[in-house]
C-alpha positions in Angstrom: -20.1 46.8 8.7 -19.3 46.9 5.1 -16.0 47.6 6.0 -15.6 44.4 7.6 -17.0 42.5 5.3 -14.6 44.1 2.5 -11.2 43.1 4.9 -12.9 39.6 5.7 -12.6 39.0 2.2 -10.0 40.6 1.5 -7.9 38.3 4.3 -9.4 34.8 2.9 -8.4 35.8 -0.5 -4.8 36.5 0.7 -5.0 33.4 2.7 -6.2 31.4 -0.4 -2.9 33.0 -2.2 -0.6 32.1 0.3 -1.4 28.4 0.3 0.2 27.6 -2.8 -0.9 24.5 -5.0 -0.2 22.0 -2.6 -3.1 24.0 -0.5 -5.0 23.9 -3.1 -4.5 19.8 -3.5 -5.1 19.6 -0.1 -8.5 21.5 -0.2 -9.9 20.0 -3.5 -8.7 16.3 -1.6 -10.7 17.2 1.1 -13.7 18.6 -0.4 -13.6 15.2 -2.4 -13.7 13.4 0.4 -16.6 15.0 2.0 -18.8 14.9 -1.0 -17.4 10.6 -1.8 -19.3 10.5 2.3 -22.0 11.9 1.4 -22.9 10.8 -2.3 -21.6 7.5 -1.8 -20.6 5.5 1.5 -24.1 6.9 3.2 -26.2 5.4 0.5 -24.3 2.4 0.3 -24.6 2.3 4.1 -28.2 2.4 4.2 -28.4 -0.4 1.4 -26.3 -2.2 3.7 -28.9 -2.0 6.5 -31.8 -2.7 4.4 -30.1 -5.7 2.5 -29.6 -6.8 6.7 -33.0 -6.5 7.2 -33.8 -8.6 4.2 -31.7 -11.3 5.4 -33.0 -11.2 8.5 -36.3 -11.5 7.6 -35.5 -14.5 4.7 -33.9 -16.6 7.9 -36.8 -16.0 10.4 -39.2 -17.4 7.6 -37.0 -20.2 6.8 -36.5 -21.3 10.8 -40.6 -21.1 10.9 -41.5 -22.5 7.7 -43.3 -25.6 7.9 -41.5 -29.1 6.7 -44.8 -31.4 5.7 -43.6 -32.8 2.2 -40.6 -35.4 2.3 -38.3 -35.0 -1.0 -39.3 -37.3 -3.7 -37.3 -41.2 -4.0 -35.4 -41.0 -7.4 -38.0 -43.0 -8.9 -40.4 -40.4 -8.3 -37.7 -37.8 -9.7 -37.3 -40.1 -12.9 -41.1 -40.5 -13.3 -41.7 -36.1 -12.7 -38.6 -35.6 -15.5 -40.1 -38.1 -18.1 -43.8 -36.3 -17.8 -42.4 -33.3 -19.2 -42.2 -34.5 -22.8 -44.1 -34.4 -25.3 -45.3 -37.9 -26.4 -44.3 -39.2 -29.6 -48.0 -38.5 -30.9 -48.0 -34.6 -30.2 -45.1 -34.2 -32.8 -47.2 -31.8 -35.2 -48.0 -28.9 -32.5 -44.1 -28.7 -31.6 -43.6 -28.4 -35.2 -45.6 -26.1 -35.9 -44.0 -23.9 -33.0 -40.8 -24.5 -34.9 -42.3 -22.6 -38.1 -43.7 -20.1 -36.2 -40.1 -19.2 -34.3 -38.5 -19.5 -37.9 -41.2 -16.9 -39.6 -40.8 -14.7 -36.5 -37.1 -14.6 -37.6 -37.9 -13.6 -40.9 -37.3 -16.8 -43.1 -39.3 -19.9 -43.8 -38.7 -23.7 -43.6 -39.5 -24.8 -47.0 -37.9 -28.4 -46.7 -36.7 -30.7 -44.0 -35.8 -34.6 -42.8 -36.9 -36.3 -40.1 -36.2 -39.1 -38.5 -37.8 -41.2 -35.2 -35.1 -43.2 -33.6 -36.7 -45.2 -30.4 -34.3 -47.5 -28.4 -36.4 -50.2 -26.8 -33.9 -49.8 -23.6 -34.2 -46.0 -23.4 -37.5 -44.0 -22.4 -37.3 -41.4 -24.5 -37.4 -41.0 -28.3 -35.2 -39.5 -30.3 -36.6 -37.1 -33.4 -34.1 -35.9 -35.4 -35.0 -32.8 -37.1 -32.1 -31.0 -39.9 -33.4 -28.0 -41.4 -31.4 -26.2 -44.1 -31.7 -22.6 -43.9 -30.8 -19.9 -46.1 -29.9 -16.5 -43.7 -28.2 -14.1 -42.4 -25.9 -15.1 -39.4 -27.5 -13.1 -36.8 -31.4 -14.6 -37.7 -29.6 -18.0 -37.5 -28.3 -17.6 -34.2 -31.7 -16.2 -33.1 -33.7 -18.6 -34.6 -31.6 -21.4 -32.5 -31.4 -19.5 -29.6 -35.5 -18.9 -29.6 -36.5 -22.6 -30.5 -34.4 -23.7 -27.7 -35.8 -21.2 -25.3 -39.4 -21.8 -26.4 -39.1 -25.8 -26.8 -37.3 -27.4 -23.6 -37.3 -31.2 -25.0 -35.4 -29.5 -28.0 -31.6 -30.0 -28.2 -29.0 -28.7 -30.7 -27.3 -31.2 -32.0 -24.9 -29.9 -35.1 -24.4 -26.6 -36.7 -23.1 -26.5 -40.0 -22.4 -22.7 -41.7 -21.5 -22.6 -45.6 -21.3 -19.1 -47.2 -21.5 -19.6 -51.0 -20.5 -16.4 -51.6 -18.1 -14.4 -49.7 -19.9 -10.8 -50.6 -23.1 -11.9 -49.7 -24.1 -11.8 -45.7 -26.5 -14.8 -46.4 -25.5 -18.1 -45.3 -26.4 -21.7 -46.5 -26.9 -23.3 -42.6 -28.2 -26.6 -41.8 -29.3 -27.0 -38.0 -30.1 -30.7 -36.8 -32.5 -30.5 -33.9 -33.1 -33.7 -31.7 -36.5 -33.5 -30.2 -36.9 -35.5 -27.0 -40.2 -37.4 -26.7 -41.7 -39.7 -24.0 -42.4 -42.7 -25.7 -46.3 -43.7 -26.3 -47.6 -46.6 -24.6 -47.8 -49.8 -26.0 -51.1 -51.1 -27.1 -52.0 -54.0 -25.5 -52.3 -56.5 -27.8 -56.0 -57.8 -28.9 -57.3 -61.5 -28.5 -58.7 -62.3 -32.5 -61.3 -64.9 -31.8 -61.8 -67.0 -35.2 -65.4 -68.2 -35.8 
């Protein structure tokens, strides 16, 4: 028995001699091959099926779902888009959001200009907000980047970058927000009776 053994292996390693390098392509090819089947077209497979299934699913509830509400006129569009401002007299709390974001980045809003532009034609209002800002480029970007995540009516208007002094990573950045604000309603005006 151990005899056979011994010439067994002795034959596959005079086999594995004889086939020469490209044998040895050849085997390393194929042993690829298997192990690309089973470490990555069967588990691909099997997403495929699921992802299937999925699909199916998504159809069948979209063929039985229900269709009760009619889509909105564009009036009603118009009137669901202008409810999302803020109005004109809520200015403060967005402002004070816009400190917040600015501390969270590290730096602080000691001075800035405003300015409330309101078209009689237009329905919203326009609140211009420029901020000059003394930081690094990366807490500028973030600060922008946050304020405009965190505050939807707010819209980046201009971006001006001055570096005073080229071996220092500060900058001297002004930002110019608009803030978008429904308009308040007009007061009605008031009868004065004279006695």
């Amino acid at each position: 028995m151990a005899g056979t053994l011994t010439r067994a292996r002795w034959q596959l390693a005079q086999g594995l001699r004889g086939i020469g390098l490209p044998g040895w392509v050849a085997l390393a090819g194929g042993l690829g091959c298997a192990l690309a089947l089973v470490g990555l077209i069967e588990p691909l497979r099997a997403e495929a099926l699921r992802l299937d299934a999925v699909s199916q699913q998504l159809a069948q509830r979209a063929t039985t779902r229900p269709t009760s509400a009619a889509e909105p006129t564009p009036e009603q569009q118009l009137i669901a888009f202008e409810q999302r401002f803020a109005d004109e007299r809520s200015i403060a709390p967005t402002l004070a959001r816009l400190q917040t974001i600015a501390q969270q980045r590290g730096f602080r809003l000691d001075q800035a200009e405003f300015k409330l532009t309101s078209e009689p034609a237009e329905p919203l209002a326009r609140y211009s907000i420029l901020l000059p800002i003394k930081a690094d480029y990366r807490a500028v970007r973030r600060f922008s980047r946050d304020a405009l995540r965190e505050l939807p009516a707010l819209a980046l208007d201009e971006v001006n970058l001055r570096r005073s002094d080229p071996a220092s990573p500060l900058l001297d950045a002004q930002l110019r927000f608009v803030l978008f604000l429904a308009k308040a309603p007009a007061m009605p005006a008031q009868d004065v009776v004279a006695n």
